[in-house]
N, CA, C and O atoms as CSV, one atom per row, in Angstrom:
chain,resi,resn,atom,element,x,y,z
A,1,UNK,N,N,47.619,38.586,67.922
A,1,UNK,CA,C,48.713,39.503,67.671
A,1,UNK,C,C,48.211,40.709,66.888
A,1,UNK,O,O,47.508,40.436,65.915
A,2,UNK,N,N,48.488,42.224,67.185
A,2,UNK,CA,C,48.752,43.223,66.165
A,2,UNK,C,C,49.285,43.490,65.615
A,2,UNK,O,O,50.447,43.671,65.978
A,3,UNK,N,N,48.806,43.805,63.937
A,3,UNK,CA,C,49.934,44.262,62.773
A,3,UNK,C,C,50.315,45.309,63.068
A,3,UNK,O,O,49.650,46.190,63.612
A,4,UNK,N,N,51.801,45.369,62.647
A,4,UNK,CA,C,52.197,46.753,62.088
A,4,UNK,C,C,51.370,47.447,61.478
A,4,UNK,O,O,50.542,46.832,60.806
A,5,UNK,N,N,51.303,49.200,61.507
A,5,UNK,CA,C,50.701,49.513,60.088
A,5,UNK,C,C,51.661,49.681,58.994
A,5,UNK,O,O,52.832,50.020,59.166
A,6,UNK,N,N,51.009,49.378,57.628
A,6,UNK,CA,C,51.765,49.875,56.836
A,6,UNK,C,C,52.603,51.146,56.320
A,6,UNK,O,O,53.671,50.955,55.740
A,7,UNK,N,N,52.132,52.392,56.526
A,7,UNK,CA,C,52.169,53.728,56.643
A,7,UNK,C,C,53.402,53.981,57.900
A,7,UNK,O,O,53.402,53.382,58.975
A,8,UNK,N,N,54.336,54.922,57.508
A,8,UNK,CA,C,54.936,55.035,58.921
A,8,UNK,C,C,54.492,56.344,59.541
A,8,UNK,O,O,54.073,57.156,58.716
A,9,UNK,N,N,54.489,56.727,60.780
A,9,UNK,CA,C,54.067,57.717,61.267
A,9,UNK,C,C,55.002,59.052,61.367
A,9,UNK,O,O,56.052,59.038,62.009
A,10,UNK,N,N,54.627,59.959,60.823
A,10,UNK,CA,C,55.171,61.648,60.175
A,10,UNK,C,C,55.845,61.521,61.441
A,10,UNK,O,O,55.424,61.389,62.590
A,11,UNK,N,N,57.140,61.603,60.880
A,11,UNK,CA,C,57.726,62.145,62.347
A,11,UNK,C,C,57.813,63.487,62.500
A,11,UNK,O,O,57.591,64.318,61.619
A,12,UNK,N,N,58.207,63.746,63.861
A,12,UNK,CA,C,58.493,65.363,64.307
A,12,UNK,C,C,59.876,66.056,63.980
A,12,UNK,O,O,60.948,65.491,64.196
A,13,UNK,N,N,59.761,67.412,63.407
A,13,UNK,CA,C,61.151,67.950,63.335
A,13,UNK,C,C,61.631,67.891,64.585
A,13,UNK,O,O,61.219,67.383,65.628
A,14,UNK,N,N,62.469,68.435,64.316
A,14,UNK,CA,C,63.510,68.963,65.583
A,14,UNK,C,C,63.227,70.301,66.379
A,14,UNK,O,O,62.057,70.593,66.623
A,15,UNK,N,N,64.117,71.009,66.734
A,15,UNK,CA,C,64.167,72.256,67.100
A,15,UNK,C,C,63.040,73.031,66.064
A,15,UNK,O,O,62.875,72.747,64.877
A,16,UNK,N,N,62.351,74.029,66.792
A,16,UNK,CA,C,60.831,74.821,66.281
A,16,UNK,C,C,62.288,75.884,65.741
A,16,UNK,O,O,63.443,75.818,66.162
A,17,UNK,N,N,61.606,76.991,64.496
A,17,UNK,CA,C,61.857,78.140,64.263
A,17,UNK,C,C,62.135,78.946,65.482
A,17,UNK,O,O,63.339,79.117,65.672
A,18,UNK,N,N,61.464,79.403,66.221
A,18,UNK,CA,C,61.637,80.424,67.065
A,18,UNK,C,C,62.305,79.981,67.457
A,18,UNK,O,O,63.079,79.996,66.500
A,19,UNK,N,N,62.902,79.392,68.322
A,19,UNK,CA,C,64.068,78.342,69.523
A,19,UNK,C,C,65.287,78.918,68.499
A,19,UNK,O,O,66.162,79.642,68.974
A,20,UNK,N,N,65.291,78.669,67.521
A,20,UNK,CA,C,67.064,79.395,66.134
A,20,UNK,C,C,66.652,80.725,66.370
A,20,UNK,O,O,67.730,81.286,66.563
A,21,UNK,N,N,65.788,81.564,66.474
A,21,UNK,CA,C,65.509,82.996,66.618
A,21,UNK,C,C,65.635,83.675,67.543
A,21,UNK,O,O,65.700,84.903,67.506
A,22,UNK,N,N,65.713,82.684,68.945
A,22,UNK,CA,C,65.371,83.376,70.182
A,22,UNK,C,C,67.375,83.564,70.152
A,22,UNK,O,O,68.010,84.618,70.135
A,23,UNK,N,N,67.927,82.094,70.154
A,23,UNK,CA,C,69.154,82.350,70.101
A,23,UNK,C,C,69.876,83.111,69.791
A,23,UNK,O,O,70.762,83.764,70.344
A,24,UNK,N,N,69.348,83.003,68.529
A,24,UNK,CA,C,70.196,84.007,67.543
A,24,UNK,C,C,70.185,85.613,68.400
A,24,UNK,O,O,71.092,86.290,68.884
A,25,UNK,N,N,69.136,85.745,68.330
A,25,UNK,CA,C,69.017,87.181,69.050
A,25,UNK,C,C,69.588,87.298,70.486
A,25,UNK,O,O,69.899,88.366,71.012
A,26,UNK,N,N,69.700,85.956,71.112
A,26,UNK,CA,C,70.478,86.078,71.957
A,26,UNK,C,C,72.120,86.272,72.223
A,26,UNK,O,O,72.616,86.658,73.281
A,27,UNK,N,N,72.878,85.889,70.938
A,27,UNK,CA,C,73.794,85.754,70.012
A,27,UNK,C,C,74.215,87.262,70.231
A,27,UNK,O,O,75.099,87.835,70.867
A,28,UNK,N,N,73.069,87.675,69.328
A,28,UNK,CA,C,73.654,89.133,68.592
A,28,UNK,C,C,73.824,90.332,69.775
A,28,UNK,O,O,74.593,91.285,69.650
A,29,UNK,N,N,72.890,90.075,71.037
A,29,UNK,CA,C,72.782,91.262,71.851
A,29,UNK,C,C,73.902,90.775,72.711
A,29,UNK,O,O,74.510,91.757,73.138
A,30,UNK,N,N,74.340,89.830,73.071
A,30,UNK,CA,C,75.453,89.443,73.908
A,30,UNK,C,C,77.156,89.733,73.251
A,30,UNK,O,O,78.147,90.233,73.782
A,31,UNK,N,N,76.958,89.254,72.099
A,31,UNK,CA,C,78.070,89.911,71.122
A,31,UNK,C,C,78.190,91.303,71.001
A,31,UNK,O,O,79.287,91.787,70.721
A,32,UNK,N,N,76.931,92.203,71.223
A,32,UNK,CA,C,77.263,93.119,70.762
A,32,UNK,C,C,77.809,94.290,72.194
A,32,UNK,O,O,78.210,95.453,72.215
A,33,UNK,N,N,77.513,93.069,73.430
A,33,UNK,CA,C,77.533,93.804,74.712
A,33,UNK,C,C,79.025,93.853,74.867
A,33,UNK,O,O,79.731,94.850,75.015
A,34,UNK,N,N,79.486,92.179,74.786
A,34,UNK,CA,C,81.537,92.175,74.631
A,34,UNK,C,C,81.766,92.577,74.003
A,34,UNK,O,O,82.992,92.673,73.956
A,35,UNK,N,N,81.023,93.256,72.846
A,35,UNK,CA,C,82.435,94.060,71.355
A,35,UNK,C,C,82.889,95.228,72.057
A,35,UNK,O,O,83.757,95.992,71.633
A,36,UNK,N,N,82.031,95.382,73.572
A,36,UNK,CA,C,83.098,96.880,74.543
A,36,UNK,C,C,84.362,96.536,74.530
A,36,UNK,O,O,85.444,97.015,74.190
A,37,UNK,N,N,83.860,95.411,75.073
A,37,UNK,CA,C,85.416,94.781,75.592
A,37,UNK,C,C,86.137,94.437,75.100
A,37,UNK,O,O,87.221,94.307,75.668
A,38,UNK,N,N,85.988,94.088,73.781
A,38,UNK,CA,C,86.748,93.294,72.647
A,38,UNK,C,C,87.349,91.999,72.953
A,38,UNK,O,O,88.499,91.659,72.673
A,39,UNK,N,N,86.486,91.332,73.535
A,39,UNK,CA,C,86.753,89.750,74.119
A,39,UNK,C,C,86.913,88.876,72.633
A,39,UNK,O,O,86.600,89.461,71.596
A,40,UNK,N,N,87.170,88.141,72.602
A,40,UNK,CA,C,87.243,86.488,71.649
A,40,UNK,C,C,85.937,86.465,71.634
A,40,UNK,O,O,85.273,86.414,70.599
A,41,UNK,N,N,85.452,86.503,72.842
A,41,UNK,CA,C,83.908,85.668,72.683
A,41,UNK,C,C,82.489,86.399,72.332
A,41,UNK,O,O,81.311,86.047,72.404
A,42,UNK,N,N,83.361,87.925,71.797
A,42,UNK,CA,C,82.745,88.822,71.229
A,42,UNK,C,C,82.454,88.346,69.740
A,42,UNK,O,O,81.375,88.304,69.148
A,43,UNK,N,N,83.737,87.998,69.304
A,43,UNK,CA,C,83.745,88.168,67.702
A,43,UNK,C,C,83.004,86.792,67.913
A,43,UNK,O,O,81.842,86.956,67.542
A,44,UNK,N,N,83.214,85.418,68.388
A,44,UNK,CA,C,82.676,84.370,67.705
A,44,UNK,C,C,80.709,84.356,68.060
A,44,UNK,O,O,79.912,83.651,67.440
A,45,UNK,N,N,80.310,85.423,69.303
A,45,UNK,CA,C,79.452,85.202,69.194
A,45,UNK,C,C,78.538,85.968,68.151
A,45,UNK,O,O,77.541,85.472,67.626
A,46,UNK,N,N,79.124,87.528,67.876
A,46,UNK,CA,C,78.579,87.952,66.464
A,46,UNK,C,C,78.778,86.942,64.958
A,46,UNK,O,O,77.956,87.046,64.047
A,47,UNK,N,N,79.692,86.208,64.887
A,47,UNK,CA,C,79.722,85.435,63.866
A,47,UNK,C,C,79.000,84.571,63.793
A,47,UNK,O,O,78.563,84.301,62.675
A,48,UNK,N,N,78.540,83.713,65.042
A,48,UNK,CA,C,77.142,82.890,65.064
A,48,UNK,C,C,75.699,83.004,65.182
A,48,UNK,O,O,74.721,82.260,65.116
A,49,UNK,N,N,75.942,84.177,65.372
A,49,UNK,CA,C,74.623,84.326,65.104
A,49,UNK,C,C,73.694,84.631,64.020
A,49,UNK,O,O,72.464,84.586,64.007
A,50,UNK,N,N,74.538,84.951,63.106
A,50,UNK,CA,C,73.897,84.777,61.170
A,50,UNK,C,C,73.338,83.084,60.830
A,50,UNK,O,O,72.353,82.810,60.144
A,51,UNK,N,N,74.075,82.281,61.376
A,51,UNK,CA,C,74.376,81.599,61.608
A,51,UNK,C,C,73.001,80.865,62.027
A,51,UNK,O,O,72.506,79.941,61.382
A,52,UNK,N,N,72.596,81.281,62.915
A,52,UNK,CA,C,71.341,80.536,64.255
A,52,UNK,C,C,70.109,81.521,62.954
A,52,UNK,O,O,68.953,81.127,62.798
A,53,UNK,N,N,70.448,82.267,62.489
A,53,UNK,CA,C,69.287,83.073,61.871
A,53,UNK,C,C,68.820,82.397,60.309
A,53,UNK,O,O,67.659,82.304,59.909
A,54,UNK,N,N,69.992,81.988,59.611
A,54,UNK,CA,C,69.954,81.002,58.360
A,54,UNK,C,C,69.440,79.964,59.055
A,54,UNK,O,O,68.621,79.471,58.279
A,55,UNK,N,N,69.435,79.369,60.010
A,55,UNK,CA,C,68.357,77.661,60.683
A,55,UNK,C,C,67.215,78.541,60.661
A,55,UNK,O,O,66.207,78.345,59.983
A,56,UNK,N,N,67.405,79.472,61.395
A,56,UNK,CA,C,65.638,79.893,61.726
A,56,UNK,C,C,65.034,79.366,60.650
A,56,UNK,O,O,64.461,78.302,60.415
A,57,UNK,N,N,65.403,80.798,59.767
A,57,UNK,CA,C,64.799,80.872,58.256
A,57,UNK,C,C,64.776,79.720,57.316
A,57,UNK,O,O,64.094,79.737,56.292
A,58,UNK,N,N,65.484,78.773,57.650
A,58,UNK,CA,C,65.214,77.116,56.805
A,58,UNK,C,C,64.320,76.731,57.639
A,58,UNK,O,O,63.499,76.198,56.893
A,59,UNK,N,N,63.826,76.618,58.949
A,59,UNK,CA,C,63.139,76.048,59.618
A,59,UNK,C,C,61.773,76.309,59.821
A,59,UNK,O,O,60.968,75.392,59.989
A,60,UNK,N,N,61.411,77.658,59.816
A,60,UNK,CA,C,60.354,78.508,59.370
A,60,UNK,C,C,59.904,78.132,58.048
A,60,UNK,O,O,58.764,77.667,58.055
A,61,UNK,N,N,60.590,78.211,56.655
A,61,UNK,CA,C,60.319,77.861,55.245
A,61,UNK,C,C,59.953,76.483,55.395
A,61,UNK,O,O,58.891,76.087,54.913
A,62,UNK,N,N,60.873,75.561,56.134
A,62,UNK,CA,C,59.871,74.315,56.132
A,62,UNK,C,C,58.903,73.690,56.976
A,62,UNK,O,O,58.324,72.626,56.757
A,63,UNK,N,N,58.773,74.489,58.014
A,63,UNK,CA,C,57.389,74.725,58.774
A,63,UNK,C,C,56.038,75.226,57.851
A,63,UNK,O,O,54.847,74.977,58.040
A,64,UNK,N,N,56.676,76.005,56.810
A,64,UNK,CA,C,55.445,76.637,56.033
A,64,UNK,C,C,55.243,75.729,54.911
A,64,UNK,O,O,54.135,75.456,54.449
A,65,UNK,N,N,56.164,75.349,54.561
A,65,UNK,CA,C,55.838,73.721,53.521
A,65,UNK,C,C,54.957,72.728,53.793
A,65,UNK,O,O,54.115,72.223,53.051
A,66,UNK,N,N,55.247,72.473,55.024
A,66,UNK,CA,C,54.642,71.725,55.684
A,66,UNK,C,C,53.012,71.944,56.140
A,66,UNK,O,O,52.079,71.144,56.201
A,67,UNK,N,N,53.123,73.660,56.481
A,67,UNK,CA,C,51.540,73.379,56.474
A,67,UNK,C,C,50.682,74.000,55.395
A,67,UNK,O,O,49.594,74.568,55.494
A,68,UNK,N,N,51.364,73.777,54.447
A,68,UNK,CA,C,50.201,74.199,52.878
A,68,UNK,C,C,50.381,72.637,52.222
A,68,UNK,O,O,49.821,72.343,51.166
């Protein structure tokens, strides 16, 4: 039979930085295309996308934790 190891193995984050960045920016240029129109789905998509940009930036900061 093989032991377990003792040690557990580093797991993987989740979603990378860029992937919250790409969104986000996808967010902001699509929001900013319906604010012609003044759709609903204008305002909620400018509101989410601060939103997708605060994950980036936690996700990035602990990407950089991680490798120092």
């Amino acid at each position: 039979m093989s032991s377990q190891p003792d040690t557990p193995l580093k797991k993987k984050r989740g979603i990378p930085w860029y992937v919250y960045f790409g969104g986000s920016t996808i967010y902001t240029a699509l929001g900013g295309w319906l604010a012609a129109e003044s759709s609903l789905l204008a305002v909620i998509c400018i509101l989410s996308a601060p939103v997708g940009f605060f994950f980036a930036w936690r996700a990035w900061k602990q990407d950089r934790q991680d490798a120092s």
